[in-house]
DSSP file (Angstrom, degrees, kcal/mol; ACC not computed):
  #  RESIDUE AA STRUCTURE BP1 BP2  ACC     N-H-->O    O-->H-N    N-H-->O    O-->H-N    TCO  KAPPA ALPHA  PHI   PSI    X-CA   Y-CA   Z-CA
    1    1 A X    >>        0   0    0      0, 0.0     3,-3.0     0, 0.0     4,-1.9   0.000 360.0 360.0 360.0 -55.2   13.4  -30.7  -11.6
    2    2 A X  H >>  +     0   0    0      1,-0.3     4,-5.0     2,-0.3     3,-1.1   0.918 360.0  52.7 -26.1 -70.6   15.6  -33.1   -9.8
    3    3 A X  H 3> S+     0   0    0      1,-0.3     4,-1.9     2,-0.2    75,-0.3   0.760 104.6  64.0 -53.2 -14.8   18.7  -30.8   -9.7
    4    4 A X  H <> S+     0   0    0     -3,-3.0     4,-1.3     1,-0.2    -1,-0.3   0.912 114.6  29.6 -94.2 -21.4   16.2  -28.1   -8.2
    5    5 A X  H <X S+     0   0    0     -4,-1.9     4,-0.8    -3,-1.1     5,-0.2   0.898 108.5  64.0 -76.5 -42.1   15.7  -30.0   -5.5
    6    6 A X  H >X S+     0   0    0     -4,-5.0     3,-1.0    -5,-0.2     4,-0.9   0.989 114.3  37.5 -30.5 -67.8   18.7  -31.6   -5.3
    7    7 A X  H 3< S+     0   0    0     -4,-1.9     4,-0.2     1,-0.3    -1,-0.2   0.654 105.6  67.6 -73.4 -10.0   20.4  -27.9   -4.7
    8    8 A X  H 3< S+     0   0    0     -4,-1.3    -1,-0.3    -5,-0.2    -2,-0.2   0.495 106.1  43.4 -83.3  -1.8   17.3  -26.7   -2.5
    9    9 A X  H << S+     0   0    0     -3,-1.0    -2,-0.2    -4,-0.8    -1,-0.2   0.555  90.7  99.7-110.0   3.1   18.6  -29.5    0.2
   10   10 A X     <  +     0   0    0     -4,-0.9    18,-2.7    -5,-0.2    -2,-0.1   0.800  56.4  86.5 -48.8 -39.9   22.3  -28.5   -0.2
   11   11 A X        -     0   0    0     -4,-0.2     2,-0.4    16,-0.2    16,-0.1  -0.283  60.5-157.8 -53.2 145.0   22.7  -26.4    2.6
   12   12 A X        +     0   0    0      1,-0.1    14,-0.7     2,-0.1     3,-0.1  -0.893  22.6 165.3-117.7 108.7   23.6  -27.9    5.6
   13   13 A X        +     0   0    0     -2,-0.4    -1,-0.1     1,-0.2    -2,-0.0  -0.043  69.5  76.4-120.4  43.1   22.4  -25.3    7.9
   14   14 A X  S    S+     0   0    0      1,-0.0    -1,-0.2     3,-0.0    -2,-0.1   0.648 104.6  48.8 -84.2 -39.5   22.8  -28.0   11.0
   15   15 A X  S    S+     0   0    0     -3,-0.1    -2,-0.2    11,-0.1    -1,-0.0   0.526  85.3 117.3 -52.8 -18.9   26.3  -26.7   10.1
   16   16 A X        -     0   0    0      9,-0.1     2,-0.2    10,-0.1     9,-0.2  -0.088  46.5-164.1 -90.2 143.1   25.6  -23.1   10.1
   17   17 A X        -     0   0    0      7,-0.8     2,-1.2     2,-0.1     5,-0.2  -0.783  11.9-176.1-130.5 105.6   27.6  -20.8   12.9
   18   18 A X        +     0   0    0     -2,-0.2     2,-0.3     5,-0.1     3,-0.2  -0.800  34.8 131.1-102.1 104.5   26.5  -17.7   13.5
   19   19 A X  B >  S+A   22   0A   0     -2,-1.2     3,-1.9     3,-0.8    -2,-0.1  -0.912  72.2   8.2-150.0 125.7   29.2  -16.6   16.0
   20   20 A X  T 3  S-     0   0    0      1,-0.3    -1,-0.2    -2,-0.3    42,-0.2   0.877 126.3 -69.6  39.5  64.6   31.2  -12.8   15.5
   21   21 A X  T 3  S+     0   0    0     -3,-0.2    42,-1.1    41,-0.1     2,-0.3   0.577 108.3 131.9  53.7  30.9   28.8  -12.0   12.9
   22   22 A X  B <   -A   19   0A   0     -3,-1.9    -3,-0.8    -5,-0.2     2,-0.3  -0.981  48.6-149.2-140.1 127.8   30.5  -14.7   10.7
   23   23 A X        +     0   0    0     37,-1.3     2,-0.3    -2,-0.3    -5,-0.1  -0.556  24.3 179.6-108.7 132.9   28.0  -17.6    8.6
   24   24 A X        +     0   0    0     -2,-0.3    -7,-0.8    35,-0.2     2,-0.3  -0.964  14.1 131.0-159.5 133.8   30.2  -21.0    8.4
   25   25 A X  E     -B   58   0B   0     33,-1.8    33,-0.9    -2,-0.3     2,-0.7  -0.947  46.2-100.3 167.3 171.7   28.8  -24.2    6.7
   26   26 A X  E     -B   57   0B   0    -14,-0.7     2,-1.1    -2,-0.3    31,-0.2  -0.693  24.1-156.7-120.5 134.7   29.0  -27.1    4.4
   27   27 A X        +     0   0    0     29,-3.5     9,-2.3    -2,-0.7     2,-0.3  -0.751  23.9 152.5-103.4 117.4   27.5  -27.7    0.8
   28   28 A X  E     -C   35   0C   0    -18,-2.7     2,-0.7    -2,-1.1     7,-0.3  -0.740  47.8 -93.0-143.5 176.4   26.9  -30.5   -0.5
   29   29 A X  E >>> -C   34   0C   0      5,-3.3     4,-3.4    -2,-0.3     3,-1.3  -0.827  29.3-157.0-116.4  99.3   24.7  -32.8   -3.2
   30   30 A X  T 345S+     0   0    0     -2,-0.7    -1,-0.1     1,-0.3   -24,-0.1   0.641  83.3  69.8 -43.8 -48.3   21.8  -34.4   -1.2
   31   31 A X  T 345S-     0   0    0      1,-0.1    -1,-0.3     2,-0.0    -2,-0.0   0.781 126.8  -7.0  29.1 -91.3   21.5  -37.2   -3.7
   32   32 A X  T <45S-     0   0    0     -3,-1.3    -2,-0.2     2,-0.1    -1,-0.1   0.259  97.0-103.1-131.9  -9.4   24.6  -38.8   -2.8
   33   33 A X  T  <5 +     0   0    0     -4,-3.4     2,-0.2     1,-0.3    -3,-0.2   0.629  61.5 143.6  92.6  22.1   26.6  -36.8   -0.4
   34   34 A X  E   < -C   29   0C   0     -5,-1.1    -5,-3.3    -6,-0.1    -1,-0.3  -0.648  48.9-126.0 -80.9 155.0   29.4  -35.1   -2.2
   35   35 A X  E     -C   28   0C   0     -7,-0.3     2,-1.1    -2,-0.2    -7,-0.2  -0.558  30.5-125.8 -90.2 157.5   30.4  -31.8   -1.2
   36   36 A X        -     0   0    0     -9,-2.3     3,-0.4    -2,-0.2     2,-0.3  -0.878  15.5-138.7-118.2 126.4   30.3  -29.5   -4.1
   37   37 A X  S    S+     0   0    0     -2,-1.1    16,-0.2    17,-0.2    17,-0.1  -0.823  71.8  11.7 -85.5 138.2   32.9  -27.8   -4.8
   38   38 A X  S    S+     0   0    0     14,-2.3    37,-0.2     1,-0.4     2,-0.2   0.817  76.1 158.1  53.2  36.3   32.9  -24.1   -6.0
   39   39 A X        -     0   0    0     -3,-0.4    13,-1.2    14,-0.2     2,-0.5  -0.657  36.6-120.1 -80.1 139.6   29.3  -23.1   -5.2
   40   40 A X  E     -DE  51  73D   0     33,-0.6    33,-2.7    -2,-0.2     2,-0.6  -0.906  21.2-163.9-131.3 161.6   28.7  -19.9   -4.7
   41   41 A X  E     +DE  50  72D   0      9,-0.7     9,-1.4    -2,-0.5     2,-0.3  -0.816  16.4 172.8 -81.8  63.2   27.4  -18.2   -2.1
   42   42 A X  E     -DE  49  71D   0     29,-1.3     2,-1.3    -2,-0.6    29,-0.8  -0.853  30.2-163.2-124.4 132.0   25.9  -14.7   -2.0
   43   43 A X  E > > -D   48   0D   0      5,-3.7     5,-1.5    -2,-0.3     3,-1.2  -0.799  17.3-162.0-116.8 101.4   24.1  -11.9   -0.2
   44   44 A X  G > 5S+     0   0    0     -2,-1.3     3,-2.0     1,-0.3    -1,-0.2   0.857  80.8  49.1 -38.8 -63.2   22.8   -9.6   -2.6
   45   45 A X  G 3 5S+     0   0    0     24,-0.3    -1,-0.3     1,-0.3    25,-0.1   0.813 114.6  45.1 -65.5 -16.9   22.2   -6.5   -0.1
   46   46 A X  G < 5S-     0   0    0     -3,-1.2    -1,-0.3     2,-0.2    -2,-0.2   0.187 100.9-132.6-106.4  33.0   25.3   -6.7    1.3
   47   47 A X  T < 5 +     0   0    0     -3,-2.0     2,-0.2     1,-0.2    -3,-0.2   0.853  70.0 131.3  59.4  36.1   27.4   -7.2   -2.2
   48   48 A X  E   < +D   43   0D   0     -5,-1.5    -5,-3.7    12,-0.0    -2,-0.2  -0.939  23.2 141.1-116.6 152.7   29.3  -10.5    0.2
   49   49 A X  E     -D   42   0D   0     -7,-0.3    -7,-0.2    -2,-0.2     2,-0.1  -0.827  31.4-152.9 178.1 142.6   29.8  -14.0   -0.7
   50   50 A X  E     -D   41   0D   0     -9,-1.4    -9,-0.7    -2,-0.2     2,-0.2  -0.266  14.7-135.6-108.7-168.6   31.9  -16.7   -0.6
   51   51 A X  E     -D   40   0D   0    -11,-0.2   -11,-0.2    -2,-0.1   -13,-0.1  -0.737  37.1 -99.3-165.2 101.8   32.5  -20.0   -3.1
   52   52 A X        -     0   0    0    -13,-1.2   -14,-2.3    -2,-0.2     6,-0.3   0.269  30.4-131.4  14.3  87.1   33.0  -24.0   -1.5
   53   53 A X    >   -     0   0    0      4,-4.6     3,-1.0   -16,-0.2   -14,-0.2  -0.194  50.9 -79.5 -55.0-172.6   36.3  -25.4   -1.1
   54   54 A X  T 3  S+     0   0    0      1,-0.2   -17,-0.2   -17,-0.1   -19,-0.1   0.238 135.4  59.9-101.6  29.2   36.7  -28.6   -2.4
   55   55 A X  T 3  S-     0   0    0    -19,-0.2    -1,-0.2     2,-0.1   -19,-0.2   0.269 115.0-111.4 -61.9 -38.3   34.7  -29.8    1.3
   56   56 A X  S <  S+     0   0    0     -3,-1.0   -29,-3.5     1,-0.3    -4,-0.1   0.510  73.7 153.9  93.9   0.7   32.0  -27.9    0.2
   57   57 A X  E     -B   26   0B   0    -31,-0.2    -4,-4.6    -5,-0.1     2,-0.3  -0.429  20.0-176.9 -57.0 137.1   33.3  -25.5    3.6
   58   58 A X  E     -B   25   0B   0    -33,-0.9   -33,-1.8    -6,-0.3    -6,-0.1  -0.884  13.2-165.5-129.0 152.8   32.3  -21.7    3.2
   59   59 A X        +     0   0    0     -2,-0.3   -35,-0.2   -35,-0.2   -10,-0.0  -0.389  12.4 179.8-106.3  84.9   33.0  -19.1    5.0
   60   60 A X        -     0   0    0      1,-0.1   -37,-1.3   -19,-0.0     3,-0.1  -0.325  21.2-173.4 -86.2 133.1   31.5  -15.2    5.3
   61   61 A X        +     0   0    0      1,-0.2   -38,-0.1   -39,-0.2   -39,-0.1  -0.326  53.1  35.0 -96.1-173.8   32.9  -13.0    7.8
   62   62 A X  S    S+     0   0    0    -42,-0.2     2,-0.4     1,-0.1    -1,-0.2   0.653  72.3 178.1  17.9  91.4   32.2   -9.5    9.1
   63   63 A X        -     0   0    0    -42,-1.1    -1,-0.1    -3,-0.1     3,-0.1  -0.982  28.3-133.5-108.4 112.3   28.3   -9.7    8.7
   64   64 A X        -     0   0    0     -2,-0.4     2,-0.3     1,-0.1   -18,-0.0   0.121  35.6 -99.7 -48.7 146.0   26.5   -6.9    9.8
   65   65 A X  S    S+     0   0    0      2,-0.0     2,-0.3   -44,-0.0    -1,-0.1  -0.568  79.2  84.5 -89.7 146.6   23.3   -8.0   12.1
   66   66 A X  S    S-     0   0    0     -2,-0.3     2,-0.3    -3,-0.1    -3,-0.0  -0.942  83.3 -81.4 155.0-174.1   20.0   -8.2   10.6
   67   67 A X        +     0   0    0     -2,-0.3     2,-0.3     2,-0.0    -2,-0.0  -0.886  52.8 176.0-126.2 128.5   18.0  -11.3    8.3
   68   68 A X        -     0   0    0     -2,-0.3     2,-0.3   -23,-0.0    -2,-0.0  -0.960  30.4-112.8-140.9 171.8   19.1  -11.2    4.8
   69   69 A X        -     0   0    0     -2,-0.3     2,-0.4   -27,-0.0   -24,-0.3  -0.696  31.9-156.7 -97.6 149.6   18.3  -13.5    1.7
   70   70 A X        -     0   0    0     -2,-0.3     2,-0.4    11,-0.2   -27,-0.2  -0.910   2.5-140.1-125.0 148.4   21.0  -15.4    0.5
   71   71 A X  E     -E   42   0D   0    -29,-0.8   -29,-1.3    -2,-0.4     2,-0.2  -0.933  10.0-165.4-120.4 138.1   21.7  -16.9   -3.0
   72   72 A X  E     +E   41   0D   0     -2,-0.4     8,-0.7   -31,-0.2   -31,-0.3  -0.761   9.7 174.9-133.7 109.0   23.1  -20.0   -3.9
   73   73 A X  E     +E   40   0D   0    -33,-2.7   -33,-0.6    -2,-0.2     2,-0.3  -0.284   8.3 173.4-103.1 169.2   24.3  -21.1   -7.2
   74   74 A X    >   -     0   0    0      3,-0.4     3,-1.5   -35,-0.2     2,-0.2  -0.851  43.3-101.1-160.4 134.0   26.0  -24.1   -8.5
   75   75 A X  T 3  S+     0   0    0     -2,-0.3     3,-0.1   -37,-0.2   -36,-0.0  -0.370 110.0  14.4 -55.8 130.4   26.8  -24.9  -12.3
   76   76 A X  T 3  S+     0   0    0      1,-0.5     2,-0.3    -2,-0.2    -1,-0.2   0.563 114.6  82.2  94.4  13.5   24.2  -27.5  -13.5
   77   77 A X  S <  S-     0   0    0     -3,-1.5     2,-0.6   -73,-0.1    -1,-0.5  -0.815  86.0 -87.4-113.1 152.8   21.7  -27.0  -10.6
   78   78 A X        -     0   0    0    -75,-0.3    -6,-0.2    -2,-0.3    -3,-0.1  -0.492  44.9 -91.0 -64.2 130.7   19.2  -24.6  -10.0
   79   79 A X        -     0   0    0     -2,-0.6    -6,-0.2     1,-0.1     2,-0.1  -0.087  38.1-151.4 -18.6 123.2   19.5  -21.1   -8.3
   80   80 A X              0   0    0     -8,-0.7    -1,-0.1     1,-0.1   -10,-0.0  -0.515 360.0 360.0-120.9  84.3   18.8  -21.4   -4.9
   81   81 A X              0   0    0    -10,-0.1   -11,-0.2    -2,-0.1   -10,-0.1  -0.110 360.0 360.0-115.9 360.0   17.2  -18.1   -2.8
């Protein structure tokens, strides 16, 4: 239960830029503040997604406009949608 929560505060979307259609932002373990490395990062309807460097920086480019759901996984957390 912890990890699901943990990884449901992971997002930092005070980070978030939505600028030229391009989603920029930092992931990290709410817990204790590490950035996770190699999360990933995915928007099912448009088959795009990135994965963390080892900042816990992503970045998706060329995003079409619109609201989509995004998935976010991380080994040893829960799924986060």
């Amino acid at each position: 239960m912890l990890n699901k929560i943990i990884l449901a505060l992971l997002l930092v979307l005070s980070q978030l830029a939505l600028s030229q259609n391009t989603i920029e932002g930092k992931i990290y373990n709410a817990k204790n503040n590490n950035p996770l490395d190699g999360a990933n990062l995915y928007f099912p309807e448009l088959k795009k997604g990135a994965v963390s460097d080892e900042n816990g920086h992503f970045v998706i480019k060329n995003l079409p406009d619109g609201s989509y759901r995004m998935q976010v996984t991380y080994l040893g957390f829960q799924p986060m949608v």
